[in-house]
Gaussian input, Z-matrix of N, CA and C with variables (Angstrom, degrees):
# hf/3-21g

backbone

0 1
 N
 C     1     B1
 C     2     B2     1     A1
 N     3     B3     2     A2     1     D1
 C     4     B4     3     A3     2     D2
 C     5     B5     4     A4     3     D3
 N     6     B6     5     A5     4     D4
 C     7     B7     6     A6     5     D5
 C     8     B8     7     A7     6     D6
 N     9     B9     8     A8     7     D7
 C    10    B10     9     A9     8     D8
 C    11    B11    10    A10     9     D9
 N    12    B12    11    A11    10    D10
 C    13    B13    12    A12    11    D11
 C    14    B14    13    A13    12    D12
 N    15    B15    14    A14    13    D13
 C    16    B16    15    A15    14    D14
 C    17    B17    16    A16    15    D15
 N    18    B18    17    A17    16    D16
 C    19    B19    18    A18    17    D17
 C    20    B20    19    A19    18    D18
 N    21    B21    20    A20    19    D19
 C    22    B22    21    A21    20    D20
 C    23    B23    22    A22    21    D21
 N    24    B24    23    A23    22    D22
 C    25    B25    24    A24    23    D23
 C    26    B26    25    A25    24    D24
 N    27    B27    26    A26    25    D25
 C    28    B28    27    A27    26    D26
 C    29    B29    28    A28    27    D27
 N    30    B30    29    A29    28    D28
 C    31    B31    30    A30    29    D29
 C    32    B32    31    A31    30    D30
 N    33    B33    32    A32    31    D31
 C    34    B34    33    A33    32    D32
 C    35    B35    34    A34    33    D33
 N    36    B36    35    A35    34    D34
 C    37    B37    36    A36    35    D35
 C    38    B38    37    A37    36    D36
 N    39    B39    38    A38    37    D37
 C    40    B40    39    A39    38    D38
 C    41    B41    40    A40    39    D39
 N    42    B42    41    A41    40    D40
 C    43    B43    42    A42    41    D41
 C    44    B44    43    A43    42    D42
 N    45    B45    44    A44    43    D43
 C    46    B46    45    A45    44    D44
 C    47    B47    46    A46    45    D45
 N    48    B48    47    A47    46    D46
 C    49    B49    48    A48    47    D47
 C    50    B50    49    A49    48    D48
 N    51    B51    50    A50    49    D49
 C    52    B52    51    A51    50    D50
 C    53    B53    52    A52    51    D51
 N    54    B54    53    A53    52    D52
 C    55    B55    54    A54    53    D53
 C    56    B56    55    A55    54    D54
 N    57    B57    56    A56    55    D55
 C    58    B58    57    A57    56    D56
 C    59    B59    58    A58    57    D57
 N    60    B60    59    A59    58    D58
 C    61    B61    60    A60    59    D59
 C    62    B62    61    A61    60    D60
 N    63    B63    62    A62    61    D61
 C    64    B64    63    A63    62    D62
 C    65    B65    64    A64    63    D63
 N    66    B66    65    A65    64    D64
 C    67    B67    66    A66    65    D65
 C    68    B68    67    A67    66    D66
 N    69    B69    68    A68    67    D67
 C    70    B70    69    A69    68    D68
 C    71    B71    70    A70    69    D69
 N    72    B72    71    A71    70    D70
 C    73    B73    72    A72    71    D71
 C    74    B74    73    A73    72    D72
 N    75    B75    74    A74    73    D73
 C    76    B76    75    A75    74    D74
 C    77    B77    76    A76    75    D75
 N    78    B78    77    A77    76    D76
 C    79    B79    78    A78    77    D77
 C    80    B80    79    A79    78    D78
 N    81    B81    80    A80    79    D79
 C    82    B82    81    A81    80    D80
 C    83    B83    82    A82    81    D81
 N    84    B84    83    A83    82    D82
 C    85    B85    84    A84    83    D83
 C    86    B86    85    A85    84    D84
 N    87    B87    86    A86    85    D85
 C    88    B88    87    A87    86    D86
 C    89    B89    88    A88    87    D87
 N    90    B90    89    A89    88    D88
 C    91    B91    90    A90    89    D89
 C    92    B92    91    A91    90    D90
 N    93    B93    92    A92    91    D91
 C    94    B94    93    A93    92    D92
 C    95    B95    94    A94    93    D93
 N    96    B96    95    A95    94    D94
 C    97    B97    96    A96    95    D95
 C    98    B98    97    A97    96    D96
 N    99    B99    98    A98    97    D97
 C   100   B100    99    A99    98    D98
 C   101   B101   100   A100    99    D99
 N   102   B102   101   A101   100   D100
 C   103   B103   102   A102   101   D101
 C   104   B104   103   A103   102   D102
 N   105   B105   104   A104   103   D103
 C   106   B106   105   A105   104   D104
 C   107   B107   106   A106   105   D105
 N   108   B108   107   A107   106   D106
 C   109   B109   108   A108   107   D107
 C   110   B110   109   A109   108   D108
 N   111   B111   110   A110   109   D109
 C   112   B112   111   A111   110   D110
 C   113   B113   112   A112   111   D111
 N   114   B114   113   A113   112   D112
 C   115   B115   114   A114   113   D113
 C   116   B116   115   A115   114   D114
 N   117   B117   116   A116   115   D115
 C   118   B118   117   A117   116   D116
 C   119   B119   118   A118   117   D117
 N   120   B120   119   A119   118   D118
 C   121   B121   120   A120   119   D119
 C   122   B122   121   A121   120   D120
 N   123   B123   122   A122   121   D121
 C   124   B124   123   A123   122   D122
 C   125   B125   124   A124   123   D123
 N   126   B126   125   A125   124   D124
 C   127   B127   126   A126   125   D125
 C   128   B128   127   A127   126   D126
 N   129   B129   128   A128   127   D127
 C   130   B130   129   A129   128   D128
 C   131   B131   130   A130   129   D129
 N   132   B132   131   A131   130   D130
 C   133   B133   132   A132   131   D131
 C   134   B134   133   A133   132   D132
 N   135   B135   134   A134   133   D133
 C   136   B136   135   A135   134   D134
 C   137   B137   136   A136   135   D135
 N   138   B138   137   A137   136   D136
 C   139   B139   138   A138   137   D137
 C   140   B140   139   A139   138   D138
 N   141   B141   140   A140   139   D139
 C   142   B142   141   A141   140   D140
 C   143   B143   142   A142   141   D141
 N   144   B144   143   A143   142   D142
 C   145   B145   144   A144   143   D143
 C   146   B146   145   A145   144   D144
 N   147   B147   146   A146   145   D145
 C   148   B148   147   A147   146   D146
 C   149   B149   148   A148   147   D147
 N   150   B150   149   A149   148   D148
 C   151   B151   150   A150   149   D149
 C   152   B152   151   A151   150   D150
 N   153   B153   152   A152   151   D151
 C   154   B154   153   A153   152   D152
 C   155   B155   154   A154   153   D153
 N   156   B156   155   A155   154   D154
 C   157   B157   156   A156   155   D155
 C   158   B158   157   A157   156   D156
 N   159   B159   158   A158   157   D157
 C   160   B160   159   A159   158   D158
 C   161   B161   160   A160   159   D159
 N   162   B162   161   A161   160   D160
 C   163   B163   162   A162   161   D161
 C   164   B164   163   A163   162   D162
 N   165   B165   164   A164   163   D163
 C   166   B166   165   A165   164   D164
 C   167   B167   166   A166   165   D165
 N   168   B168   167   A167   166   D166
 C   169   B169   168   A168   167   D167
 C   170   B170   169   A169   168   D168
 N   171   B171   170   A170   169   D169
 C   172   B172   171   A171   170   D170
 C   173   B173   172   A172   171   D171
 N   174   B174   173   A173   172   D172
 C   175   B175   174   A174   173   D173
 C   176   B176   175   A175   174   D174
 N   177   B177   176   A176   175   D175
 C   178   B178   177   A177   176   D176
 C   179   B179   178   A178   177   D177
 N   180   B180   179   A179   178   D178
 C   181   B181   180   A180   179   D179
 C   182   B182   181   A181   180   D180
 N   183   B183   182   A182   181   D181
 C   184   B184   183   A183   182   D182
 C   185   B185   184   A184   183   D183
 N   186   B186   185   A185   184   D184
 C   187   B187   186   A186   185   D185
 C   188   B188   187   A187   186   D186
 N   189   B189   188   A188   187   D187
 C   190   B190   189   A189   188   D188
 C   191   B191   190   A190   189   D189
 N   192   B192   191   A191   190   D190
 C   193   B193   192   A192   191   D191
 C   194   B194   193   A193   192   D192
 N   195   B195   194   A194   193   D193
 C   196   B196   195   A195   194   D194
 C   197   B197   196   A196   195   D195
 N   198   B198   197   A197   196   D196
 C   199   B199   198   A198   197   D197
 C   200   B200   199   A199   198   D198
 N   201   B201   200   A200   199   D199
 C   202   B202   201   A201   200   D200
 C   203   B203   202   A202   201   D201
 N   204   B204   203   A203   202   D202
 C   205   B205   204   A204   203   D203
 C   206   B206   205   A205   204   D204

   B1=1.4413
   B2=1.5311
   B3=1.2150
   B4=1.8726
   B5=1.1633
   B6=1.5587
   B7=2.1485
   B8=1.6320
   B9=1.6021
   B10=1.4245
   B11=1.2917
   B12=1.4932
   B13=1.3337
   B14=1.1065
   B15=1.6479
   B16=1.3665
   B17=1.7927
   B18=1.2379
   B19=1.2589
   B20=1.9105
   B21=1.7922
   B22=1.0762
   B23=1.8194
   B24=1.2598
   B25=1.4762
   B26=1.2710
   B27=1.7013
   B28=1.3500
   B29=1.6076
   B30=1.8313
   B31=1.2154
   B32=1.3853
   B33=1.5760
   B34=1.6608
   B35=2.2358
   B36=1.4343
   B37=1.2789
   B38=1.8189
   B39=1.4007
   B40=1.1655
   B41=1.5594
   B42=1.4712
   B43=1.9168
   B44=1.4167
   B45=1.4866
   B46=1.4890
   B47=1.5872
   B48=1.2466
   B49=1.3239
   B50=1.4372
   B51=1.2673
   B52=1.3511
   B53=1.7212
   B54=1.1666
   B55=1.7292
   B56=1.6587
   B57=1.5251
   B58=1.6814
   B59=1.1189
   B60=1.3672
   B61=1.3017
   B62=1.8895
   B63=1.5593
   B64=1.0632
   B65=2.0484
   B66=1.4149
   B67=1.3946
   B68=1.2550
   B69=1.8120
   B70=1.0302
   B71=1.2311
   B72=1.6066
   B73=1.6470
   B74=1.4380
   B75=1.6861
   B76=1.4288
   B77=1.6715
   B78=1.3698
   B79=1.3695
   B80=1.5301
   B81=1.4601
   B82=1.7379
   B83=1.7252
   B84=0.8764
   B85=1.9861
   B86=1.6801
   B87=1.5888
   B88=1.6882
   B89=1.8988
   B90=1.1146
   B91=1.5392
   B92=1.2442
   B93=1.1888
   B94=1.6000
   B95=1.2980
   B96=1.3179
   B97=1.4382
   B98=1.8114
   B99=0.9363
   B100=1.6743
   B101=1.8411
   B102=1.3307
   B103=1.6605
   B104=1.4801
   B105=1.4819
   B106=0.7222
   B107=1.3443
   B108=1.3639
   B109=1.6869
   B110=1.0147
   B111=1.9359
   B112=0.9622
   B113=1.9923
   B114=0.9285
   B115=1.4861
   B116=1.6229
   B117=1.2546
   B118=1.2829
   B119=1.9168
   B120=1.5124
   B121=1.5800
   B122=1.8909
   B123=1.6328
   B124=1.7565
   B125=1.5778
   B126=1.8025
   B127=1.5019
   B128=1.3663
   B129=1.1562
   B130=1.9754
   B131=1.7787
   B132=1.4194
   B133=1.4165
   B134=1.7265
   B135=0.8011
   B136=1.2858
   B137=1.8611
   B138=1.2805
   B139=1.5895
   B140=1.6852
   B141=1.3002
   B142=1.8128
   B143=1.2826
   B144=1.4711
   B145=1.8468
   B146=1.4774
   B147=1.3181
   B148=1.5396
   B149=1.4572
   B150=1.0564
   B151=2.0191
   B152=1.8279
   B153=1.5272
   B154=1.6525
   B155=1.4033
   B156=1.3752
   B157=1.6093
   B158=1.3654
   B159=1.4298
   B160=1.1892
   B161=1.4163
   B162=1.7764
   B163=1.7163
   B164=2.0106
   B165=1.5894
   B166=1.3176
   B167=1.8803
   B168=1.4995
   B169=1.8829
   B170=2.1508
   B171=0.9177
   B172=1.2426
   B173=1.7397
   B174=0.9889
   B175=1.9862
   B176=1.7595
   B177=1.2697
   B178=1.6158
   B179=1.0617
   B180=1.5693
   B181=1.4463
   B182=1.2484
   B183=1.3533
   B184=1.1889
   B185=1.5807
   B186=1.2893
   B187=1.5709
   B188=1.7093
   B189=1.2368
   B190=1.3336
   B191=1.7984
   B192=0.9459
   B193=1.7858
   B194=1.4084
   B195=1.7872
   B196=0.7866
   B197=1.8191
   B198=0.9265
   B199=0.9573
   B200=2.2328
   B201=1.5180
   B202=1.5479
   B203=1.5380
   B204=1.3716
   B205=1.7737
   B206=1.4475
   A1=109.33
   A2=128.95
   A3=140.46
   A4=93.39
   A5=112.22
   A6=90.82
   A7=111.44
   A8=119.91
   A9=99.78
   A10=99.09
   A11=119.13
   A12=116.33
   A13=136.77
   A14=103.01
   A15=120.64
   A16=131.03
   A17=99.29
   A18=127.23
   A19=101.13
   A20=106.43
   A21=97.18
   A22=112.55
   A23=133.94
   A24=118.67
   A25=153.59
   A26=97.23
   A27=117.19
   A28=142.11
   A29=112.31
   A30=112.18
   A31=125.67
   A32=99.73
   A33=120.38
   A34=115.00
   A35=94.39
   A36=100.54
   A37=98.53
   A38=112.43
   A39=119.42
   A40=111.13
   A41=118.20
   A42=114.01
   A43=70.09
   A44=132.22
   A45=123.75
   A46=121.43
   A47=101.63
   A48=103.81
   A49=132.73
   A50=116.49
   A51=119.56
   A52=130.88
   A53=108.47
   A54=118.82
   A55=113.78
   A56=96.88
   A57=113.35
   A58=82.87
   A59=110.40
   A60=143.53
   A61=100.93
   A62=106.54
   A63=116.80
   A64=110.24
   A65=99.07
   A66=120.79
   A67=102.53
   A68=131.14
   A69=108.94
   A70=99.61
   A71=139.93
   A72=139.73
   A73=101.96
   A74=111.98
   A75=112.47
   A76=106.33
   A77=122.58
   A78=116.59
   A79=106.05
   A80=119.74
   A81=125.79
   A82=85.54
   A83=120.48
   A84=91.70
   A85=103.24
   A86=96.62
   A87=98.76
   A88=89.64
   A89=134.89
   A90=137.55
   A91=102.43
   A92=140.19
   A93=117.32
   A94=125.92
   A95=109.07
   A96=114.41
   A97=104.82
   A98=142.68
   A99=161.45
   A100=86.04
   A101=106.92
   A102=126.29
   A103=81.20
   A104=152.23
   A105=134.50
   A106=125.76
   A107=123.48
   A108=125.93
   A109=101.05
   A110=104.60
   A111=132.81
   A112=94.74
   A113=122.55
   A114=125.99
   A115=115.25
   A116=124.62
   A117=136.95
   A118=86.65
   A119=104.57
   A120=95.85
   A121=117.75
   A122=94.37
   A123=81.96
   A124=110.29
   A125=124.75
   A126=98.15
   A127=112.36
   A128=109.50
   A129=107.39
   A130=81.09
   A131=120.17
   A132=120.20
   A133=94.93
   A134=145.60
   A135=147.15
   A136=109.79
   A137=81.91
   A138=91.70
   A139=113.03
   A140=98.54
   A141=107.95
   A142=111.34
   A143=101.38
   A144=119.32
   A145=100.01
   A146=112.49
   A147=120.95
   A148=98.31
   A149=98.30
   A150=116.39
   A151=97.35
   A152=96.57
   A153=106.18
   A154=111.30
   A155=130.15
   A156=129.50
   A157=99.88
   A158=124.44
   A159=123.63
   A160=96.45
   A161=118.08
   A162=115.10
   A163=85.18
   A164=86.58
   A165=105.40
   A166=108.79
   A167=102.27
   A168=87.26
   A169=100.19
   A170=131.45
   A171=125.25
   A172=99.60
   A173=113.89
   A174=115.84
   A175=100.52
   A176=130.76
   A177=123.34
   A178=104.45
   A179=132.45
   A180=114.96
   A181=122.64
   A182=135.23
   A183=137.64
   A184=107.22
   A185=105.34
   A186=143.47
   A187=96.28
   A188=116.95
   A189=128.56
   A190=95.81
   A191=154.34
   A192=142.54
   A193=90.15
   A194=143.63
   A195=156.86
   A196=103.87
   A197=164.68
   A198=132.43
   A199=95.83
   A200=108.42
   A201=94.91
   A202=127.01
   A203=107.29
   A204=104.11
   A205=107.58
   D1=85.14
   D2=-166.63
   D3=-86.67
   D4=-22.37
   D5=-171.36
   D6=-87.77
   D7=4.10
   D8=177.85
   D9=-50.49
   D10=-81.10
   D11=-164.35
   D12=-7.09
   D13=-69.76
   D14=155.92
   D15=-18.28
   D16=-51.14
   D17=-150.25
   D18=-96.01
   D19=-48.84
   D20=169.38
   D21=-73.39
   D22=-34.00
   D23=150.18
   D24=-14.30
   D25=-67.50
   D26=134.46
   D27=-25.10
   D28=-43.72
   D29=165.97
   D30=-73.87
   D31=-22.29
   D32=-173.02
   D33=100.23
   D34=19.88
   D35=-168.34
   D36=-105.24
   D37=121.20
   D38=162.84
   D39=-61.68
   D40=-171.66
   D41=-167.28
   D42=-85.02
   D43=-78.70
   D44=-164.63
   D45=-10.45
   D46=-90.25
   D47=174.50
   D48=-75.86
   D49=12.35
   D50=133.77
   D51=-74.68
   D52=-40.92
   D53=163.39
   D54=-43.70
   D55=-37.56
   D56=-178.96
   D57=-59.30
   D58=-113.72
   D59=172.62
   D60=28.39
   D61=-69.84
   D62=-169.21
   D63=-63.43
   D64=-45.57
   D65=-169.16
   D66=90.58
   D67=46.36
   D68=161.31
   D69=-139.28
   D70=-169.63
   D71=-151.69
   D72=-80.29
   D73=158.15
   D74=169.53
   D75=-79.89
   D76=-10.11
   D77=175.87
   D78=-72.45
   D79=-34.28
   D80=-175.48
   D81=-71.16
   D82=-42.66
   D83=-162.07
   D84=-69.40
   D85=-29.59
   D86=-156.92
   D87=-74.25
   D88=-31.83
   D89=164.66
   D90=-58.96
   D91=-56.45
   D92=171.83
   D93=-47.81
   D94=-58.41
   D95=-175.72
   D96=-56.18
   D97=-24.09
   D98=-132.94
   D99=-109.03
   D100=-67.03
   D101=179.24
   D102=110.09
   D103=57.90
   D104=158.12
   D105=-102.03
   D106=-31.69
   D107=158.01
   D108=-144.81
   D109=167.55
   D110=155.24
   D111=93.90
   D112=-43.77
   D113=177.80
   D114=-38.14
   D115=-48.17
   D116=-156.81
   D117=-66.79
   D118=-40.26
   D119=-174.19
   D120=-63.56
   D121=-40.45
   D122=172.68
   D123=-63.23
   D124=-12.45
   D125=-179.72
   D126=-78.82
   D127=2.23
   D128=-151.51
   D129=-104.17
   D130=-40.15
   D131=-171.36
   D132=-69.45
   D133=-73.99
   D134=156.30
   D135=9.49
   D136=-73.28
   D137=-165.76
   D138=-67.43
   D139=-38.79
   D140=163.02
   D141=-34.96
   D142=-82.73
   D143=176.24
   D144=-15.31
   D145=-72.97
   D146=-150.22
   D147=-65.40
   D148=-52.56
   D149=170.55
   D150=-19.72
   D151=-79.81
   D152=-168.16
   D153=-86.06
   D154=-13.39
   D155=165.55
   D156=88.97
   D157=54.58
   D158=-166.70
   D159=-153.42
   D160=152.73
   D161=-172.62
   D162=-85.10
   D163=177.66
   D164=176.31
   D165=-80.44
   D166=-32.58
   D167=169.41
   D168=-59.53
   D169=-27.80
   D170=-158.68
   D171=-80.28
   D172=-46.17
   D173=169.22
   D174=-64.55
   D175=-21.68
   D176=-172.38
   D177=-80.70
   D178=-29.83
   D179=-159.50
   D180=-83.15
   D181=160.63
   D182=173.45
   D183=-80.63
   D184=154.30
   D185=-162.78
   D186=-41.76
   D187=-57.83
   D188=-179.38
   D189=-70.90
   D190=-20.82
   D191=141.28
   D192=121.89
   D193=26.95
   D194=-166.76
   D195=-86.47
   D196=-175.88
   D197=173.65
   D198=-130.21
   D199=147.60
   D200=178.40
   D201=-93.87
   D202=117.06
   D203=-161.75
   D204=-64.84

């Protein structure tokens, strides 16, 4: 996936304050952007969605339809 970078650029978000942003590590953004983890799961979430015709907030939520922050 080469276009995070791109893409987080584009918004105007350095990895820092994109990691913020997200609430998760500047080592996890700098591994995305890298393609080194965690990526393979947005392809599989991706392909699910389309699979069942449903967005990805709709596979996140918990059982009670609460949604997971």
């Amino acid at each position: 996936m080469p276009n995070i970078k791109a893409l987080r650029e584009a918004a105007g978000y350095t990895q820092e304050s994109l990691a913020q942003a997200l609430g998760t590590s500047l080592s996890t953004v700098r591994n995305w952007e890298r393609a080194n983890v965690g990526l393979w799961g947005f392809y599989w979430a991706i392909k699910l969605c389309r699979a069942l015709n449903c967005d990805v907030e709709d596979i996140l939520r918990k059982e009670n339809g609460d949604k997971i922050d």
